[in-house]
SETI-95678 format. One record per residue (C-alpha): residue number from 0; chain; y, x, z negated. Coordinates in Angstrom, 2 decimals, always signed. Layout:
// residues N
(NUM, A, (Y, X, Z))
...
//
This chain:
// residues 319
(0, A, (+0.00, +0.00, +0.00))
(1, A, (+4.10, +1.22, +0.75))
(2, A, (+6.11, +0.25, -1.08))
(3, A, (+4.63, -3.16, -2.22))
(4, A, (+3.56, -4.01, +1.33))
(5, A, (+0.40, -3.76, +2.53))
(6, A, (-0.56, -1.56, +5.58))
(7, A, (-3.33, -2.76, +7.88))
(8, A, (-3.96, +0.08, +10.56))
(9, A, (-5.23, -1.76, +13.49))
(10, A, (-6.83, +0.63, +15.96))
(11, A, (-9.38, +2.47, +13.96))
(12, A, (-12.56, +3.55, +15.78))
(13, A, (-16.06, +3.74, +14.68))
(14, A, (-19.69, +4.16, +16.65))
(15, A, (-22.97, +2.31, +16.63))
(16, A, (-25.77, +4.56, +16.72))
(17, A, (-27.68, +3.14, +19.51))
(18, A, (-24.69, +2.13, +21.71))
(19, A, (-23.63, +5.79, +21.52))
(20, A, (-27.43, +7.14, +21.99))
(21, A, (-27.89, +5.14, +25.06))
(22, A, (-23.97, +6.49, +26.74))
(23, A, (-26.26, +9.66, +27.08))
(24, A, (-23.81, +12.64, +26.83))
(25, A, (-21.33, +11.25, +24.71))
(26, A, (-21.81, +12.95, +21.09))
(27, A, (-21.54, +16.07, +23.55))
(28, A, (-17.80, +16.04, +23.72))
(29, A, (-17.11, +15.57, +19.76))
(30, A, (-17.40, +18.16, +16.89))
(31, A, (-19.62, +17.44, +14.01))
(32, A, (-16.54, +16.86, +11.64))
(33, A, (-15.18, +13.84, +13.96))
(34, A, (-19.20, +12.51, +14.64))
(35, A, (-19.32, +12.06, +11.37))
(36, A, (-16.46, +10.30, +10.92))
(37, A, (-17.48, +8.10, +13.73))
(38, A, (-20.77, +6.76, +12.04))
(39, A, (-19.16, +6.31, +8.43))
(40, A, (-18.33, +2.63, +7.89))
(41, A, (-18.24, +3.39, +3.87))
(42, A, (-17.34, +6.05, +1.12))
(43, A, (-15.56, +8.46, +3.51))
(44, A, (-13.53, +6.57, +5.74))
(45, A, (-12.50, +4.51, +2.57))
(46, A, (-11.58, +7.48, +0.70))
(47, A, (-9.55, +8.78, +3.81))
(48, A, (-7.61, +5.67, +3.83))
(49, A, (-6.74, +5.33, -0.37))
(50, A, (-5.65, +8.88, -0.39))
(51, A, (-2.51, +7.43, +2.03))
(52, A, (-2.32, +4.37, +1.13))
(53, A, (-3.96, +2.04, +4.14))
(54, A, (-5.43, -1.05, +2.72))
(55, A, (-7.24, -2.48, +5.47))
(56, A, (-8.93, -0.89, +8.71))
(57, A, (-9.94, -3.07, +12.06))
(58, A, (-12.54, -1.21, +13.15))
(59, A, (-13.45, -1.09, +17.13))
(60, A, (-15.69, +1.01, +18.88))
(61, A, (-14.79, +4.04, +20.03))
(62, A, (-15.10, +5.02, +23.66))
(63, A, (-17.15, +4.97, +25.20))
(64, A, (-17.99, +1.54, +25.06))
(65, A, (-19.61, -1.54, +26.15))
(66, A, (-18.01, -1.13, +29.33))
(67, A, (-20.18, +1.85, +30.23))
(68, A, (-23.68, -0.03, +29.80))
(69, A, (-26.03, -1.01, +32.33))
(70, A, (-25.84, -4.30, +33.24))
(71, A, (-29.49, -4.92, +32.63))
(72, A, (-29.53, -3.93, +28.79))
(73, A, (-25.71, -4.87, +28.03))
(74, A, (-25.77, -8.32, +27.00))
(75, A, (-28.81, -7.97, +24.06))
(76, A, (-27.21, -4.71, +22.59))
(77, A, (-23.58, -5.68, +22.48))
(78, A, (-25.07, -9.16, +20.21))
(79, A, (-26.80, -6.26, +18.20))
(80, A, (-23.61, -3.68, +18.12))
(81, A, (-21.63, -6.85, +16.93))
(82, A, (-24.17, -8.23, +14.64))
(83, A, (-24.39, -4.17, +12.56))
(84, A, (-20.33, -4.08, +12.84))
(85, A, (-20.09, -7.48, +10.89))
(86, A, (-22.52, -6.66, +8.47))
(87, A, (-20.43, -3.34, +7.68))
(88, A, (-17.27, -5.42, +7.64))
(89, A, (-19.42, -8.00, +5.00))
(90, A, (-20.09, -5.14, +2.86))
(91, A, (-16.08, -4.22, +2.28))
(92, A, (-14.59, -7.24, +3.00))
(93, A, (-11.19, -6.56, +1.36))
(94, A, (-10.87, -3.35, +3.41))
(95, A, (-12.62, -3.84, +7.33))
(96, A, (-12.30, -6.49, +9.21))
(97, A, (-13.12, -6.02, +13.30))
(98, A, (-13.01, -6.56, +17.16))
(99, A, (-15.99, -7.67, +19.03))
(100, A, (-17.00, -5.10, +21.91))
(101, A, (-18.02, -7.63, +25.04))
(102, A, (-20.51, -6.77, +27.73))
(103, A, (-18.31, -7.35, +30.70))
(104, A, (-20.73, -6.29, +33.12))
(105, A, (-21.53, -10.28, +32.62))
(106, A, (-18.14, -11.53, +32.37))
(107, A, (-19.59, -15.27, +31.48))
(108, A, (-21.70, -13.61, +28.43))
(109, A, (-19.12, -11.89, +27.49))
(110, A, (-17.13, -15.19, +26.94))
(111, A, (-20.14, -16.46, +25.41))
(112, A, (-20.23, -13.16, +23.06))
(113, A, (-16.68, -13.18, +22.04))
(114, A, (-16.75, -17.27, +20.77))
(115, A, (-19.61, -16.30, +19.04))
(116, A, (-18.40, -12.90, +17.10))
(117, A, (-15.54, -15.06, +16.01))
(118, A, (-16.83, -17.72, +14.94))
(119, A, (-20.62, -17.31, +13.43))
(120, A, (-19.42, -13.04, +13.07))
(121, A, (-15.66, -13.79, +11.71))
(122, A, (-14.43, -11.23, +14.43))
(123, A, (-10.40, -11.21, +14.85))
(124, A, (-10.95, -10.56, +18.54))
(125, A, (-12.54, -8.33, +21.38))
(126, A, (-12.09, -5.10, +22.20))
(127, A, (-12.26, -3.74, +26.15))
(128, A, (-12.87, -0.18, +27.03))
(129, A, (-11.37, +1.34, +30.64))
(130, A, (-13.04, -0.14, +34.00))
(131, A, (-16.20, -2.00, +34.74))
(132, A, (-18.11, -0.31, +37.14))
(133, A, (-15.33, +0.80, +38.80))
(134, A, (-13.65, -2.52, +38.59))
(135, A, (-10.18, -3.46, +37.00))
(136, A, (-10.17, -6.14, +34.64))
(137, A, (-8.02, -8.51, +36.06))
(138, A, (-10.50, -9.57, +38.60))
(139, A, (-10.90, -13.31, +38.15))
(140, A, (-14.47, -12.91, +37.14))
(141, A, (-13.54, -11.85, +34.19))
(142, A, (-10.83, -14.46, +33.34))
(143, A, (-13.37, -16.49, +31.52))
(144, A, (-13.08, -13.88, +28.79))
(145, A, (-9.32, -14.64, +28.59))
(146, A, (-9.57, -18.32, +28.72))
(147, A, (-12.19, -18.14, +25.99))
(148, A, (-9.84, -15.79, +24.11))
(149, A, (-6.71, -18.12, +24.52))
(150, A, (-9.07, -21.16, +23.24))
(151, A, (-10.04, -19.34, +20.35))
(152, A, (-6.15, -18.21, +19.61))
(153, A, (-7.43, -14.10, +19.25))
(154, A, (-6.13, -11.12, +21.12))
(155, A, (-7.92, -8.94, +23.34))
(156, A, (-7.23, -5.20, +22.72))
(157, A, (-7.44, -2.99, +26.36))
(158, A, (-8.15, +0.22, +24.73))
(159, A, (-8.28, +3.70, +27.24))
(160, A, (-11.38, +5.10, +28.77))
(161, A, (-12.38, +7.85, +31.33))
(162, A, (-10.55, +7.84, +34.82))
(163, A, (-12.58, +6.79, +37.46))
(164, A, (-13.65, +9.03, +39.28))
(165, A, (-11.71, +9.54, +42.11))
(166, A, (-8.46, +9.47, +40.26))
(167, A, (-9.67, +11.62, +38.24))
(168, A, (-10.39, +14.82, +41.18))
(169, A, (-7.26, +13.25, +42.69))
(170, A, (-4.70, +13.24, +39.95))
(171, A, (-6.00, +16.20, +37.82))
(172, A, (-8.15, +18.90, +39.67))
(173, A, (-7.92, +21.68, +39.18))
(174, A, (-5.90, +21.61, +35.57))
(175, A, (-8.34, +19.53, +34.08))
(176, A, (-10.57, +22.08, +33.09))
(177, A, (-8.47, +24.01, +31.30))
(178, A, (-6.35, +21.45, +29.81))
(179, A, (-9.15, +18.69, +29.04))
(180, A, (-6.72, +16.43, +27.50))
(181, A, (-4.44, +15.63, +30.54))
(182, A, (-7.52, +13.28, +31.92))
(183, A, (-7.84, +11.91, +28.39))
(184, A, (-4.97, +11.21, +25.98))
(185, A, (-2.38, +13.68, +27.44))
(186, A, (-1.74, +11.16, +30.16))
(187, A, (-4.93, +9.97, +32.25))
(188, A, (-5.69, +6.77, +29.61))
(189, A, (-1.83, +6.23, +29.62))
(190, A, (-1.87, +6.00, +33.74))
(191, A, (-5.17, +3.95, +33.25))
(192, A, (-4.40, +1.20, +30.80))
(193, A, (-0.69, +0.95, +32.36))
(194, A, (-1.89, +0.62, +35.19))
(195, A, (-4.53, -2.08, +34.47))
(196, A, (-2.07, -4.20, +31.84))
(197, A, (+0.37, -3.83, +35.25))
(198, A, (-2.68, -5.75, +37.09))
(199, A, (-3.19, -7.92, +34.69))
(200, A, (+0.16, -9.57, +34.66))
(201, A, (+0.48, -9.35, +38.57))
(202, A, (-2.66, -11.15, +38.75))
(203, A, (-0.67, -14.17, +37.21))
(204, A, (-3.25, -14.62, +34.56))
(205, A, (-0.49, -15.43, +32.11))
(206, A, (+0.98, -18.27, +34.14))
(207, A, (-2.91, -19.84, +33.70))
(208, A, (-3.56, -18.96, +30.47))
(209, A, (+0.48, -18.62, +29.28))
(210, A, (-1.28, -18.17, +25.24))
(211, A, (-3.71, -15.61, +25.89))
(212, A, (-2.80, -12.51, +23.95))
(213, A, (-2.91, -8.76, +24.42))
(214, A, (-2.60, -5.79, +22.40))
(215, A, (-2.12, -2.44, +23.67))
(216, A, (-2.14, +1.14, +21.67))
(217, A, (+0.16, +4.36, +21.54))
(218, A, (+3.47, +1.92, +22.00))
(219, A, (+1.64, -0.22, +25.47))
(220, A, (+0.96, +3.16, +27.42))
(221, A, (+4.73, +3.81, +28.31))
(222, A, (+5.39, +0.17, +29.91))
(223, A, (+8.27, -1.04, +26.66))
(224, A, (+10.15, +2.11, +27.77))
(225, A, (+9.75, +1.44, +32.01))
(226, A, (+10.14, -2.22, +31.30))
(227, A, (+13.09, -2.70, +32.74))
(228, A, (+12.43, -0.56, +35.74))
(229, A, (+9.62, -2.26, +36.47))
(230, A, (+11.12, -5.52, +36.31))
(231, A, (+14.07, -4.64, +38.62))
(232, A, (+11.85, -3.28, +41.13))
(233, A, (+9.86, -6.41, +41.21))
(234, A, (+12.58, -8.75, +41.66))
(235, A, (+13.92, -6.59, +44.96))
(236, A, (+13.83, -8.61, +48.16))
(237, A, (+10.20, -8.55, +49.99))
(238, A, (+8.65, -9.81, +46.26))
(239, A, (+6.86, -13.23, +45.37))
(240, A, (+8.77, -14.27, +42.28))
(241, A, (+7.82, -12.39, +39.22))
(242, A, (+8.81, -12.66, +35.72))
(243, A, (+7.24, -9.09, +34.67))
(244, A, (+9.25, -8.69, +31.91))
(245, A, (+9.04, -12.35, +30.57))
(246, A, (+5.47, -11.94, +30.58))
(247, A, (+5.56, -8.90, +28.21))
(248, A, (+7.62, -9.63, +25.77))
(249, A, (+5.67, -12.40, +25.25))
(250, A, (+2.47, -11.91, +25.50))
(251, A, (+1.93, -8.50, +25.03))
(252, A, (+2.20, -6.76, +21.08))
(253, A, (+1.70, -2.88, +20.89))
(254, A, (+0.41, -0.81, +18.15))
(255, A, (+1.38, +2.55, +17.05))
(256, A, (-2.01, +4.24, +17.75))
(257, A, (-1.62, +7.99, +17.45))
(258, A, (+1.94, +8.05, +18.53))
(259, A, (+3.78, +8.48, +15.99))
(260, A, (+7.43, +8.65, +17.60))
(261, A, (+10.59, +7.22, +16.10))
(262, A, (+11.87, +7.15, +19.46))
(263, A, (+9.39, +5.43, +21.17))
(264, A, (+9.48, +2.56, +17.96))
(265, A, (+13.00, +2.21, +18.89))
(266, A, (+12.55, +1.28, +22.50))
(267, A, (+9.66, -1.09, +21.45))
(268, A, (+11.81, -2.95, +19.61))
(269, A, (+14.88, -3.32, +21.61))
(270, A, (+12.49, -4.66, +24.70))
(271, A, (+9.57, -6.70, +22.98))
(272, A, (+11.25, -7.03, +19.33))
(273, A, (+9.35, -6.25, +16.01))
(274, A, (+7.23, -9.43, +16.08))
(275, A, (+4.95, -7.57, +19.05))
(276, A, (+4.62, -3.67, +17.43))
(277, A, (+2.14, -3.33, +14.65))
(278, A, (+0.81, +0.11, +12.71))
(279, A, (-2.05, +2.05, +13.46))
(280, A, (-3.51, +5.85, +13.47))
(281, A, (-6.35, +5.52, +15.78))
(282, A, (-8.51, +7.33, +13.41))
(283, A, (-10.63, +9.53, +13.36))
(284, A, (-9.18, +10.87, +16.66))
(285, A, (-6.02, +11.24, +14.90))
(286, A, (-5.95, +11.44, +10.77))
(287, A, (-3.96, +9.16, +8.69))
(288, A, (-1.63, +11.25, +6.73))
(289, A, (+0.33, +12.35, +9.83))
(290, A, (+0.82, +8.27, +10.95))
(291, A, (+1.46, +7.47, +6.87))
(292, A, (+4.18, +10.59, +6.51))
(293, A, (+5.91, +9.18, +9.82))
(294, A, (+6.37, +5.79, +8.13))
(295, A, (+7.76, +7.14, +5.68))
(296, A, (+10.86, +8.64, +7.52))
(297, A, (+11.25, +5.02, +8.92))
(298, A, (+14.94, +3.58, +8.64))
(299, A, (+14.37, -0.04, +9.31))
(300, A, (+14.76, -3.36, +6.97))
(301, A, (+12.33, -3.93, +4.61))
(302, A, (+11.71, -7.07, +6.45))
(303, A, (+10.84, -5.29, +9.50))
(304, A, (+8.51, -2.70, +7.60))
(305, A, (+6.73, -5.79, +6.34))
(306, A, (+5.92, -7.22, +10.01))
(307, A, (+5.14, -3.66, +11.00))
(308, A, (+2.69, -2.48, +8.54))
(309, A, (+1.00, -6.01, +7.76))
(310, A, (+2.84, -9.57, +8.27))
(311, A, (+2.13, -8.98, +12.48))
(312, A, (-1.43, -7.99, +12.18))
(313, A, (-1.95, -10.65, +9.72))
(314, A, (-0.67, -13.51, +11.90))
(315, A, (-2.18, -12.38, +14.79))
(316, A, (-5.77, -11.89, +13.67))
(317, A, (-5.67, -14.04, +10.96))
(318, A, (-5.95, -12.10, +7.97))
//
């Protein structure tokens, strides 16, 4: 807790033993000290958060995700990854709560999945992980995920993941080798998400489904700060009529997920306002004291600290 108000940290990562087994290669890329971070859902990660003061954790599932399965063996282990997550959640309910991973290689069980890890799992919503076989996820096959989220008034958080391919030789060979980052959080899952919350909105799912909900991390991937840009461009002669920014602001909150800029908090809030930013570290990629010493510095009303840290999170995911 700071300073009387609780702090919910909203993008905090965890994996499931046999989702991350079966993404064969993927305990390759992380040291022993972040694996097991990863697999703790108890005493350490809870210890972690009381020494800076973070009262509650949504946990999610770290990429690689659901995304990544084979369609043939998706469906039955997502049920299962959910089923473990809520039982972890069940044992700390004070302190965990969590979003549903959704096999989206079968958009219509993924719907199916995300009504029921919210209401037989208490899930607060869904979260989705990079492309789908090489597919961006405002396809219309996959709006049946949205409409089920809108129905069930929870957000869906679109969370980075690997480049595809081709973008990734294209946009980052030859530097990515020796700075393995760029394609990851330097800027290739910024370009990615952007790019696919971008799509999302020129898709003109939100005219459909006008309550469905988004969250993005690290301040929405650079998009409060081009806003504007963005916006203007689309409204240039040649365009079908847009309201890109109108769309945003409303339907679109960001967290603070390992970006822990003052700067970057100040833009947010002068485009979308402090009803759509909420806290979080994005741990155990990135530790809690850093995002917990940033607050600190924070000059902003109390009332303000009190959506940021907790009142947001709270009324979005019903806490």
């Amino acid at each position: 807790m700071f300073r009387n108000i609780p702090v919910i940290a909203l993008e905090e990562h965890y994996w499931d033993k046999e989702l991350a087994t079966e993404l064969a290669g993927a305990e390759g890329i992380r040291g022993d000290s972040l694996l097991k971070r990863l697999y703790d859902i108890g005493e350490l990660r809870l210890q972690e958060m009381d020494e800076v003061g973070i009262d509650v954790q949504v946990l999610s599932h770290g990429a690689p995700s659901a995304q990544k399965l084979r369609p043939e063996i998706a469906v039955d282990m997502t049920r299962r990854v959910n089923d473990r997550l809520a039982e972890a959640c069940a044992r700390h309910p004070t302190r965990f709560a969590g979003f549903a991973c959704l096999p989206t290689a079968h958009p219509e069980a993924a719907a199916r999945e995300l009504e029921r890890a919210v209401k037989q799992l208490g899930m607060k919503g869904a979260m989705i992980h990079g492309l789908t076989n090489g597919v961006f996820h405002d396809d219309q096959k996959f709006w049946c995920i949205y409409e089920t989220a809108e129905k069930l008034d929870v957000p869906v958080y679109f969370h980075p993941a690997w480049p595809h391919p081709d973008v990734e030789k294209a946009y980052y060979e030859p530097y990515g080798k020796d700075f393995p980052q760029v394609v990851r959080a330097a800027w290739g899952y910024t370009v990615e998400t952007a790019t696919q919350a971008i799509r999302l909105i020129l898709s003109r799912l939100f005219e459909k489904h006008p309550n469905f909900k988004v969250i993005l991390g690290h301040f929405g991937e650079t998009l409060p700060y081009q806003l504007w840009r963005i916006d203007q461009a689309l409204r240039r002669p040649g365009h079908d009529i847009m309201d890109f920014r109108g769309h945003f602001t409303r339907n679109f909150h960001v967290t603070t997920s390992g970006h822990f800029s003052t700067p970057a908090l100040v833009a947010s809030m002068m485009e979308m306002g402090m009803d759509h930013i909420m806290f979080s570290v994005d741990w155990p990629f990135v530790s809690n004291k850093p995002g917990m010493k940033w607050v600190e510095t924070l000059q902003i009303s109390n009332e303000d600290m009190t959506k940021f840290l907790s009142g947001n999170a709270k009324k979005i995911l019903k806490l």
